[in-house]
C-alpha positions as CSV (number, residue, x, y, z in Angstrom):
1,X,41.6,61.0,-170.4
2,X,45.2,62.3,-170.2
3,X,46.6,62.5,-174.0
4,X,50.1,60.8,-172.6
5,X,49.8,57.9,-170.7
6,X,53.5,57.2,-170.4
7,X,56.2,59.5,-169.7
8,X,60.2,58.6,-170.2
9,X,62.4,60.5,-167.9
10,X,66.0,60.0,-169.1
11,X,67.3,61.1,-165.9
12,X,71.0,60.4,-166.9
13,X,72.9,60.3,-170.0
14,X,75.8,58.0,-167.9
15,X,75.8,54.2,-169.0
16,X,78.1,51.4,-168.7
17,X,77.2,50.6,-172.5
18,X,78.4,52.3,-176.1
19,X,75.6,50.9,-178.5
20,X,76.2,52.1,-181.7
21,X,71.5,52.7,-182.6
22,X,71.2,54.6,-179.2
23,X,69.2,57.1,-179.1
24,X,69.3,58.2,-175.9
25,X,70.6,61.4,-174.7
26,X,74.4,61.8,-174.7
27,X,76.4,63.5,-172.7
28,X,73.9,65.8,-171.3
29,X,73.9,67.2,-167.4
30,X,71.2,65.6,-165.4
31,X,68.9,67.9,-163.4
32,X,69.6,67.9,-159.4
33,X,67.4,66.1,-156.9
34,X,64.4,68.8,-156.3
35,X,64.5,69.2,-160.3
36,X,63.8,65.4,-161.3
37,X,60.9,65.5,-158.1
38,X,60.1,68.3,-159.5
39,X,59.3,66.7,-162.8
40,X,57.9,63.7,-161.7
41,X,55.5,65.6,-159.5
42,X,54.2,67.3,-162.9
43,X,54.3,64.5,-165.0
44,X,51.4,62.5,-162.1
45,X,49.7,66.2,-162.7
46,X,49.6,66.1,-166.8
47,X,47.0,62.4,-165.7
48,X,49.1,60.4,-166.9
49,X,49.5,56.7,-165.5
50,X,52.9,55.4,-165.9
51,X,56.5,56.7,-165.7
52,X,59.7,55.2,-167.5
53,X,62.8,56.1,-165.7
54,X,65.4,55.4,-168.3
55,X,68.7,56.7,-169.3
56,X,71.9,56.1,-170.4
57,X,71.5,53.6,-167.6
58,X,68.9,55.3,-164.6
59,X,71.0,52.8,-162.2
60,X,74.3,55.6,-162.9
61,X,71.7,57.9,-160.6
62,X,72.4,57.8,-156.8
63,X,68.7,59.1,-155.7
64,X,67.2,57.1,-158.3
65,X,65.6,55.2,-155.0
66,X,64.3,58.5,-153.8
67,X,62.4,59.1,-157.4
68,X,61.2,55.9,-157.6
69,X,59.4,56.1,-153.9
70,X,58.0,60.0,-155.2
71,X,56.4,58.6,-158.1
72,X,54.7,55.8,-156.2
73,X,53.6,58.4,-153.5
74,X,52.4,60.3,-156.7
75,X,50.0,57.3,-158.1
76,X,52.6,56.6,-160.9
77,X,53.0,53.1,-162.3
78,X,56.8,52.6,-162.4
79,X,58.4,51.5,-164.7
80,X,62.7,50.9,-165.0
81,X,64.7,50.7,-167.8
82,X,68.2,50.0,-167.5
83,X,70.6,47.8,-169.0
84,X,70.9,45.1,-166.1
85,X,74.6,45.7,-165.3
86,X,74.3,47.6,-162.5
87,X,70.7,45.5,-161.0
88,X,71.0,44.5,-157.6
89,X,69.6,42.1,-155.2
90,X,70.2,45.0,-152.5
91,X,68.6,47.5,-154.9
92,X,65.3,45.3,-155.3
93,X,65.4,44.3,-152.0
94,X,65.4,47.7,-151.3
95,X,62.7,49.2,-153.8
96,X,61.5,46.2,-155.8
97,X,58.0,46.2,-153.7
98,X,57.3,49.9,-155.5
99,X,58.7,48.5,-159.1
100,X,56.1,47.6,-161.5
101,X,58.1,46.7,-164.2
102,X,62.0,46.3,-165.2
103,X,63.0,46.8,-169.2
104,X,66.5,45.0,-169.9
105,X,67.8,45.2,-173.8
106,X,68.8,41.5,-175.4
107,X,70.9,41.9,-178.1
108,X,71.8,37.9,-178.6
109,X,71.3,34.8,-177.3
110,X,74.8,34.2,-176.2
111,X,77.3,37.0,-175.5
112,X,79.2,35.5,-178.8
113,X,75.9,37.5,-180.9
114,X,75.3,40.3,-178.0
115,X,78.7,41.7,-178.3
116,X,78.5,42.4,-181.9
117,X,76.6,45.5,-180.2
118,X,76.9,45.8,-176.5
119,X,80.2,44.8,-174.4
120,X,81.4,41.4,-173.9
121,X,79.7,40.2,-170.8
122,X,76.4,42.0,-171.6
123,X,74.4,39.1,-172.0
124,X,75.6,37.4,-168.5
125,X,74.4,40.2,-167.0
126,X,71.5,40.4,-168.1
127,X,70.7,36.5,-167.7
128,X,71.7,37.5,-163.7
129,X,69.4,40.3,-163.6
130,X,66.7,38.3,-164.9
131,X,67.6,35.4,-162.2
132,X,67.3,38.2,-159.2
133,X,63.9,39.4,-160.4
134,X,62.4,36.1,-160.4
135,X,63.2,36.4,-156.4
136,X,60.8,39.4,-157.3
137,X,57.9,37.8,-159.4
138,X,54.9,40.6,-158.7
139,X,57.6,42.7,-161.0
140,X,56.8,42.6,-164.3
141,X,59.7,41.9,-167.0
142,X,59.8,43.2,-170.4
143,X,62.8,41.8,-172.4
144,X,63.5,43.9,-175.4
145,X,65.6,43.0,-178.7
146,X,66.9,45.9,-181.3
147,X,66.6,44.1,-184.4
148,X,70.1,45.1,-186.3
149,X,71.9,43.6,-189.2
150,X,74.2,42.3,-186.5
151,X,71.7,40.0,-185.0
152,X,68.9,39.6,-187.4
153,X,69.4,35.6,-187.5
154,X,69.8,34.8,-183.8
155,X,66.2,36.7,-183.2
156,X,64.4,33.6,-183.5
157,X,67.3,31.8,-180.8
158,X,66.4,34.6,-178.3
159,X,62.5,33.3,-178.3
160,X,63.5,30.0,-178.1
161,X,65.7,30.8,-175.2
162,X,63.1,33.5,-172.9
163,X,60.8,30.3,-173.7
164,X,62.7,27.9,-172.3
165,X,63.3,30.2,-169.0
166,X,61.4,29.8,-165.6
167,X,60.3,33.1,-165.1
168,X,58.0,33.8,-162.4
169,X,57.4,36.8,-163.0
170,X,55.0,38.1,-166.2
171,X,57.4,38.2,-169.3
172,X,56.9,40.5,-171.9
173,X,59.1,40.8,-175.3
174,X,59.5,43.4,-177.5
175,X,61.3,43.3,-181.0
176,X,62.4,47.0,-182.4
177,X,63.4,47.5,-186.0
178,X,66.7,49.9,-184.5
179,X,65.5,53.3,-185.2
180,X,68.0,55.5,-187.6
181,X,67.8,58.4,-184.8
182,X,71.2,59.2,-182.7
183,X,72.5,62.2,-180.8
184,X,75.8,60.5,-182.4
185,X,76.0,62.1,-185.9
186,X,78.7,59.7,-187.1
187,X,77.2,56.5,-186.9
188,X,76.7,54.4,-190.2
189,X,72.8,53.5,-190.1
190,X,74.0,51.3,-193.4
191,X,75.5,49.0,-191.4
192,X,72.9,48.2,-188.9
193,X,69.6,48.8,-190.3
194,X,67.1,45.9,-191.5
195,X,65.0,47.5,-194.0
196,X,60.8,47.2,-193.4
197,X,60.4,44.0,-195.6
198,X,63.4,42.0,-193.6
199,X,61.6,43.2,-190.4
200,X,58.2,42.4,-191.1
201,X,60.3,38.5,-193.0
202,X,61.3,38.2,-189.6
203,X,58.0,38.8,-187.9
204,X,56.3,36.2,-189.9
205,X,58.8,33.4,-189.3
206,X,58.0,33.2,-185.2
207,X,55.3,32.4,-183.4
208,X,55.3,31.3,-180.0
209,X,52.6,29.7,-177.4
210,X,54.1,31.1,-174.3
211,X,55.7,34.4,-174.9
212,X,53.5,37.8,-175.7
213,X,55.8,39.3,-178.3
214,X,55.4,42.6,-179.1
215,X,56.9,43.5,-182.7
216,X,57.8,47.2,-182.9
217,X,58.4,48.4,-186.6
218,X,59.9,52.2,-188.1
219,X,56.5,53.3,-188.1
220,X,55.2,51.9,-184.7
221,X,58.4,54.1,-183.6
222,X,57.9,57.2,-184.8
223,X,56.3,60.7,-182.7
224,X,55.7,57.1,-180.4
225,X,57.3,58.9,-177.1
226,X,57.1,61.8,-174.6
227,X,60.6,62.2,-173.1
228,X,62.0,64.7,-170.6
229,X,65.9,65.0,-171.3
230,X,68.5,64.3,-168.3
231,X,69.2,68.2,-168.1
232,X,64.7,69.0,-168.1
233,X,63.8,69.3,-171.5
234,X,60.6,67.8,-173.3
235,X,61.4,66.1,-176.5
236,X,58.9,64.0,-179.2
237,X,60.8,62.5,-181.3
238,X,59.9,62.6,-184.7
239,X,61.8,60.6,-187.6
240,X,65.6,60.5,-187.1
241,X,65.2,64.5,-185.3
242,X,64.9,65.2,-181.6
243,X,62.5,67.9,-181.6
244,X,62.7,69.7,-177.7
245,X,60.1,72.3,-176.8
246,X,61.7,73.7,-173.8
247,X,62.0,72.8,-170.2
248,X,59.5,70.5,-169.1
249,X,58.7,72.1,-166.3
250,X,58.2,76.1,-167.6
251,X,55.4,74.4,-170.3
252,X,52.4,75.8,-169.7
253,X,49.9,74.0,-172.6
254,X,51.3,70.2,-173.1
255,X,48.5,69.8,-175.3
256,X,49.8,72.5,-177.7
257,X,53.2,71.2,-177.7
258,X,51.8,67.6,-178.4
259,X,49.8,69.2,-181.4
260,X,53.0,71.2,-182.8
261,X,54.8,67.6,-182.7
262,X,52.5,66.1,-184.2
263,X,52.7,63.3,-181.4
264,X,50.2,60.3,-182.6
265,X,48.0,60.4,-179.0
266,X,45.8,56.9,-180.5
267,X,49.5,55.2,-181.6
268,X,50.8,56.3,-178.0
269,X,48.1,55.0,-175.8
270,X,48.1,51.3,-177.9
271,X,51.4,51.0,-177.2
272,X,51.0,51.9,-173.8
273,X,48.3,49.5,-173.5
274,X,50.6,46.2,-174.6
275,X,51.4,46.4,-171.0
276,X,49.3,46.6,-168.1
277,X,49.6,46.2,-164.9
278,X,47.5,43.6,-163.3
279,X,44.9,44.3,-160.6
280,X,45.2,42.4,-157.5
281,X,44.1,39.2,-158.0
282,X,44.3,39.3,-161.5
């Protein structure tokens, strides 16, 4: 058994958003065509199962259709996280049958709350996306809320409202305690972060019958993800430090990388297991 099972390829660092706990990459030069197949080509090689293509906003990248059908072709479960602006009914039309799953951030449960962090607008956009992939229903959704001072309240409103949604397709929804880890050395984690015991508050106060809702604390997070950088580098994340070991593809021993990091293999492959893809039939 392969000690990653998911890999997230960051293949841009372009987004239409500015959120203040990213921690994607910023401002870095992606890697050309044959690089990113490259990559993908050694990430099905390394065993592992799944691939995240994630950004910034993957949907900036104009051959992001071309990855998507070389990881299929590869045996890779697909996965797509992008912020929702950009999704098209032409895009799924045109790659949705090898999509397994599309990741769309919620900040609020009205753009009033969502534009405390993302752009005004943000959460229409999202609602749209969410109504062209239930045109789509064998792709998976996973809905996913950074918990912030901002929007702490209005978590329980954004259940109530992916409940009360007709969703064909499998809805999955995970709630992150934002992470104090940024590229962007000047932002004031003060003023966004809910400390362990208002997360875990928070956590106790919801249930629900019809949603899974995965709840995804500071610890959860951390050494959590394998990422290869927009420009080829391999990065585990560890605390609020990106930690890069190198291009991805010039690493000969993965495994003694993951060891150096420190990566936690048994937290890694939990996580990955919160979501799996159903059998046909199933």
């Amino acid at each position: 058994m392969a000690t990653v099972a998911t890999f997230d390829f960051h293949v841009t660092s372009e987004c239409s958003q500015e959120c203040a706990y990213c921690w994607g990459p910023q401002e870095i030069d992606a890697v050309d065509t044959d690089t990113a197949l490259a990559i993908v080509a050694k990430i099905a090689a390394s065993g592992a199962t799944r691939i995240v293509f994630t950004g910034g906003d993957p949907m900036k990248r104009e051959d992001l259709g071309v990855l998507i059908h070389a990881a299929k072709e590869h045996g890779l479960e697909v996965a797509l996280s992008t912020t929702g602006d950009l999704l098209s009914a032409e895009f799924l039309e045109a790659h949705g049958a090898e999509i397994d799953l599309v990741s769309l951030p919620l900040d609020g449960s009205s753009d009033e709350v969502s534009a405390r962090t993302k752009k005004t607008g943000h959460f229409d956009a999202v609602m749209a996306a969410l109504d062209l992939l239930a045109g789509h229903p064998g792709i998976d959704v996973k809905v996913a809320t950074p918990v912030t001072r901002h929007n702490a309240d209005d978590v329980p409103n954004i259940v109530t409202l992916l409940e009360s949604r007709y969703q064909p397709n499998r809805l999955f929804y995970n709630v992150f305690q934002a992470f104090p880890r940024s590229m962007d050395a000047g932002v004031a984690w003060d003023d966004l972060i809910v400390t362990d015991s208002e997360f875990a508050a928070l956590r106790s106060q919801i249930e629900s019958d019809t949603l899974v809702i995965n709840w995804l604390d500071h610890d959860t997070l951390d050494r959590l993800y394998v990422m290869v950088f927009p420009d080829g580098r391999l990065t585990v994340p560890a605390g609020s430090t990106f930690c890069f070991y190198g291009q991805f593809l010039e690493v000969d021993d993965l495994e003694e990388v993951l060891v150096r990091a420190e990566f936690d293999t048994a937290k890694h492959r939990r996580h990955a297991e919160g979501w799996q893809r159903e059998s046909p039939g199933g």
